[in-house]
N, C-alpha and C positions, 0 to 999 in steps of 0.2 A: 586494423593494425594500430597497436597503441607504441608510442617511444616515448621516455622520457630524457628529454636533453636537460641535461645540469653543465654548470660551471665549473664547480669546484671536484676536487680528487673526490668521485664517489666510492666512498670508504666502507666498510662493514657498520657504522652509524647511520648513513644514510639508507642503506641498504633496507634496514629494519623501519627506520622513520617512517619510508614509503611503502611498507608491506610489500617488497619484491617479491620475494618469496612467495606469498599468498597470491600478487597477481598473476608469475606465471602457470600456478595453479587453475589458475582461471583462464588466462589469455594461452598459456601454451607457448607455442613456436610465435604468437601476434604481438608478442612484447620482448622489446630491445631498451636496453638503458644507454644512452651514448653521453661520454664523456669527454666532454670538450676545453677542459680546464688546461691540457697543453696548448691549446688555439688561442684563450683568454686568458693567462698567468704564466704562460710560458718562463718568464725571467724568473718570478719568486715563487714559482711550485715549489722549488727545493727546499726553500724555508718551511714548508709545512710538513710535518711528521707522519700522520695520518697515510695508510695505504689504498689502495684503490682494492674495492672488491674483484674478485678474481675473473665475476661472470660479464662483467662487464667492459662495453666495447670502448674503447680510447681512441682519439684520434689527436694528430699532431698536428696537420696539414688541413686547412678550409676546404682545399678540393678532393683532396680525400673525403671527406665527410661528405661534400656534394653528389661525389659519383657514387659513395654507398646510400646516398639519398634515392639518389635516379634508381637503383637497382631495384629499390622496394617498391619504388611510385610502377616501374615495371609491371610488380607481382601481385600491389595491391588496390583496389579501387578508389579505396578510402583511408587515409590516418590520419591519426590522432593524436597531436602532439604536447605532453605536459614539459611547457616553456618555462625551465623555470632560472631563464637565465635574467640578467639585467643588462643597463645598457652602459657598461663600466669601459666598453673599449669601441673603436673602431672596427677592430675583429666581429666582437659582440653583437654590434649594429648592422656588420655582412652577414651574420650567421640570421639574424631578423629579415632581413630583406629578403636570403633564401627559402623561408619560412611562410615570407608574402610571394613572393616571383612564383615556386611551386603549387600555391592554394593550400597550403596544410590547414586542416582546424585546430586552432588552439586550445587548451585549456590550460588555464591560469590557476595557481595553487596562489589566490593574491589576501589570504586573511593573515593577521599578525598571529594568532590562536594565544593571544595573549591580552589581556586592556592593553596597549600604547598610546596614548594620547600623546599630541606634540605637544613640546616642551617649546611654551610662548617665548618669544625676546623682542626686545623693544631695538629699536631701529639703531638707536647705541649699542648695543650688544651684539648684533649683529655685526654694525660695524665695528667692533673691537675683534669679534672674532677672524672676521675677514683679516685685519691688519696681524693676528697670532698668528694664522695658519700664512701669511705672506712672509712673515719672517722667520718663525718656527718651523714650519710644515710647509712647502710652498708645494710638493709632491700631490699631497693633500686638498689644496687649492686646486692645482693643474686637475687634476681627480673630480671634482665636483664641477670646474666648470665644464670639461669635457660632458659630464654626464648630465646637466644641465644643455647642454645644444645638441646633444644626441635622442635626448626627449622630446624636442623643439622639433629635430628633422624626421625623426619616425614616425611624425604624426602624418606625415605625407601618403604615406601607404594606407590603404582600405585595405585589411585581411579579411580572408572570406567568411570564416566563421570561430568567434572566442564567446570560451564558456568560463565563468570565473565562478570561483567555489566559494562559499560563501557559510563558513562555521561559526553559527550561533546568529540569534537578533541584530544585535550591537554591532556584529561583526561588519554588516554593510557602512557602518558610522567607521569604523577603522581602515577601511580597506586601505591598502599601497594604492596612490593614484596607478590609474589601469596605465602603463604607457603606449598601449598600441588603439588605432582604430578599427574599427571591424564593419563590416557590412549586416552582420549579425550577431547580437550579445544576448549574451543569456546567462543569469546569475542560476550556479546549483547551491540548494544544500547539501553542507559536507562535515564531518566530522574530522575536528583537529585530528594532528598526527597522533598525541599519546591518549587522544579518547580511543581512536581506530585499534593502538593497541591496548589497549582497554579490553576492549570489546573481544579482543581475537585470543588475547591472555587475560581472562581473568584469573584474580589470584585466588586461590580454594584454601587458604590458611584459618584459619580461626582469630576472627576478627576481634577478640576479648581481649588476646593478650600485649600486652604493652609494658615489654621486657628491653627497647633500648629506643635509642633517641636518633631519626637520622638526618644528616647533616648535607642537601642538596649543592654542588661545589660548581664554579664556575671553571673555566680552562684558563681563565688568566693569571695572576700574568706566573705561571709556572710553563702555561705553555704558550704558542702563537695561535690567534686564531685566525677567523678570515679576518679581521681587522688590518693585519699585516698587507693581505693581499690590496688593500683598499688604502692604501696609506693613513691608514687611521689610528696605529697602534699605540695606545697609551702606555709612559713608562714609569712604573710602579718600582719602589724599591723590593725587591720581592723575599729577600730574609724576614725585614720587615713586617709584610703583610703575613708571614707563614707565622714567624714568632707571635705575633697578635692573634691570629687566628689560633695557634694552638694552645696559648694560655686562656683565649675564651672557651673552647670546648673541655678544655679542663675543667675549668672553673663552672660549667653547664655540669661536667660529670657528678661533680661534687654536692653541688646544690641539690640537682634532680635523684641523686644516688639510682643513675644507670648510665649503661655504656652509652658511647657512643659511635654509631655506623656512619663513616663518610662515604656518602655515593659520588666518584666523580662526575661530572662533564660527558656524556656518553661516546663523546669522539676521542676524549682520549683517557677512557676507562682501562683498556689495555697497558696504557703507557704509566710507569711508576713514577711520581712524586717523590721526589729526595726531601721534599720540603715539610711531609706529614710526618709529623709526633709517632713513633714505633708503636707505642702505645693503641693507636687506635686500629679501629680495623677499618678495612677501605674494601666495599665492595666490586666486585670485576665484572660480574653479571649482567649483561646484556639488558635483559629485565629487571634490574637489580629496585627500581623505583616503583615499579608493578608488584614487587614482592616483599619487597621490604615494607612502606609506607601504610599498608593495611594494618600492620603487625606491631606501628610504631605506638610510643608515649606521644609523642611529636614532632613534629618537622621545622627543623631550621634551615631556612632559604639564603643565599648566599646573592640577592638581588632578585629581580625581576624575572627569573626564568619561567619559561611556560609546561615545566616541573611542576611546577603547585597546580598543575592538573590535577594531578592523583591526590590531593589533599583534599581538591572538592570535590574530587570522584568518592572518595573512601570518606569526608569527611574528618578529619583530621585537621587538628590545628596547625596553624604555622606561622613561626617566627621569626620575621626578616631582618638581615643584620647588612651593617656597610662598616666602612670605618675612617678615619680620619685621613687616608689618601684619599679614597673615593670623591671623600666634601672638596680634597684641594680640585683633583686633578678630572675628575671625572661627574658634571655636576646631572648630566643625562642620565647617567646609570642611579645617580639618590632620588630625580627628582620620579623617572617609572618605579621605583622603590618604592616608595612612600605614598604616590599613589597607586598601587595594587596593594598595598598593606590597606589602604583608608577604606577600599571597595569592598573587602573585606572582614573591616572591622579586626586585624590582625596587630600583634606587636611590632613595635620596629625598635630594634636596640644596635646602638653604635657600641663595637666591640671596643673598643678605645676609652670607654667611659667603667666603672664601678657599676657593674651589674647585682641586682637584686632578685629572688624568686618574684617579688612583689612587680616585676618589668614583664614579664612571661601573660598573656593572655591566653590561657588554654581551654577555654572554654569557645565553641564556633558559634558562629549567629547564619543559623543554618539555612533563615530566608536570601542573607545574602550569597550563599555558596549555591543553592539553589540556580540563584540569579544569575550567577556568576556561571554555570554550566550550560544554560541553555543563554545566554549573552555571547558565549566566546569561544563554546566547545564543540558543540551540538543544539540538534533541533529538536525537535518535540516528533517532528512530521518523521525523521527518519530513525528513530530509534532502535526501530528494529531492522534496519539494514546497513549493509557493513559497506565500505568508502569502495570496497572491491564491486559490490551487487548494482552500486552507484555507477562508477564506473563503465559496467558491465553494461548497463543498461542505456546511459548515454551514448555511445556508440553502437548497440543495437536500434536503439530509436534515432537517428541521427545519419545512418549509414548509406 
């Protein structure tokens, strides 16, 4: 029996992320998705847009979720639980304990599927930030220490058995500290979420032509994201960043003389944007980054998303941009910027400035995109089996 418990609204984005669909292909009636984001965000669910998939099981109440726990451990000998919650609440940290008390094995989805390297501060910065978030953000503060001594206290439990996935070489150098202890650990190879679908959709276009330009977009700040949920949410003047953004991808039209495709944010690809240019087209497709980006002149990244997968899956260059809010207000999101532009020897252009063709690197340095896929996306060892077969096989050997 396999379940995946999440946190947040598991949405038709999530849905896809984790190959639902394909798993219960495979697992059948042995896979459950439980959705515990009423138990963990109760107050500011409402602020988030995003709907919850239809097939999936919701719960309000801890003991609810407990007793539909007991009914399965009833029916099944063995589960297997992909944990992919954190330890953001007190809630959170009963729903861990229930996790331990039971015997469940864990499996941890714990790689960034992205470079992340932390972003170093010296002991004054530190303390500056503390004294920001105490007068500015104190929500934010209350937020971090809570989840700071709920890592502290969950280390008391021995879980019986956790398996953490582990996509690409480098991937072990990034990991999320594990927060739980286990009696038995066992690192897998796994293939990020957009290599997985990679693999399961490849695109059959004609890989020669390169008839527009597309433009990879992030959810802020047009929309909320889990940031909100985390009292984290930066506040962008957002006419601003939209007017900026859209005189730059003009100005990209003009130069390149081709259009330009913006793929939103995949959770909120459905939801319309009042803030994009009429002009442009915005793709809605589910797949839209799997179909599109084979077929592109190039890709302009809108930050550090783990999007420019398919740039080094397909090959394809790409051009990451920020802009003059970003430097003030948000120094984390420029500094993963600019380093995953460097590891790939990519452009990085501030939309805010006088751009030139002569700023644009289009040409890839294919040893490091190479590097960069088997570093953070995939292995060598599993190339030809797919996260499901993985999966599949862990709890047949395991059971």
């Amino acid at each position: 029996m396999l379940i995946i418990l999440f946190p947040y609204k598991f949405s038709n984005f999530f849905y896809k992320k984790y190959q639902v669909n394909e798993l219960k292909k495979k697992f059948k009636k042995k896979l459950e998705v439980h959705d515990v984001s009423n138990i963990v965000f109760k107050k500011k669910l409402k602020l988030v847009k995003s709907k919850r998939h239809k097939s999936v099981l919701a719960f309000s109440k801890i003991k609810e979720w407990e007793n539909h726990l007991k009914k399965i451990i009833k029916k099944e000998k063995k589960i297997f639980v992909i944990n992919l919650l954190f330890l953001s609440s007190f809630r959170s940290f009963y729903l861990h304990y229930l996790l331990f008390k039971y015997k469940l094995s864990i499996i941890k989805i714990n790689s960034p599927e992205v470079s992340a390297p932390q972003f170093k501060r010296s002991i004054l910065i530190k303390l500056f930030i503390f004294l920001k978030l105490l007068f500015l953000n104190p929500l934010r503060l209350i937020f971090i220490v809570k989840d700071t001594i709920l890592k502290k206290l969950i280390k008391i439990f021995k879980f019986h058995e956790l398996y953490v996935t582990i996509c690409g070489f480098k991937s072990k150098k990034f990991l999320y500290p594990l927060e739980i202890n286990a009696k038995k650990i066992k690192l897998i190879n796994f293939h990020s979420s957009d290599y997985a679908n990679y693999l399961t959709n490849k695109s059959k276009k004609d890989l020669n032509k390169k008839n527009y330009i597309v433009f990879l977009d992030i959810k802020a700040p047009a929309f909320s994201g889990d940031d909100i949920l985390l009292n984290n949410e930066i506040k962008y003047n957002i006419e601003n960043w939209y007017e900026d953004l859209n005189k730059f991808l003009k100005r990209i039209e003009k130069i390149f003389k081709n259009k330009v495709i913006i793929i939103p944010h995949p959770s909120v690809r459905k939801l319309k944007n009042i803030y994009y240019d009429k002009q442009f087209l915005v793709a809605k497709d589910p797949d839209a980054t799997n179909k599109l980006i084979p077929n592109s002149q190039f890709v302009i990244a809108n930050g550090a998303t783990t999007a420019i997968s398919y740039c080094v899956i397909y090959n394809k260059p790409v051009v990451f941009i920020y802009c003059d809010q970003v430097v003030k207000k948000n120094p984390t999101m420029l500094f993963e910027t600019k380093n995953l532009s460097k590891i790939l020897s990519s452009s990085i252009v501030n939309i805010n400035k006088n751009i030139l063709e002569k700023d644009f690197i289009l040409n890839i340095n294919k040893k490091k995109y190479s590097n960069y896929k088997f570093n953070f996306l995939t292995s060598k060892k599993i190339k030809n089996i797919s996260n499901i077969e993985i999966l599949k096989n862990l709890i047949k050997n395991n059971h």
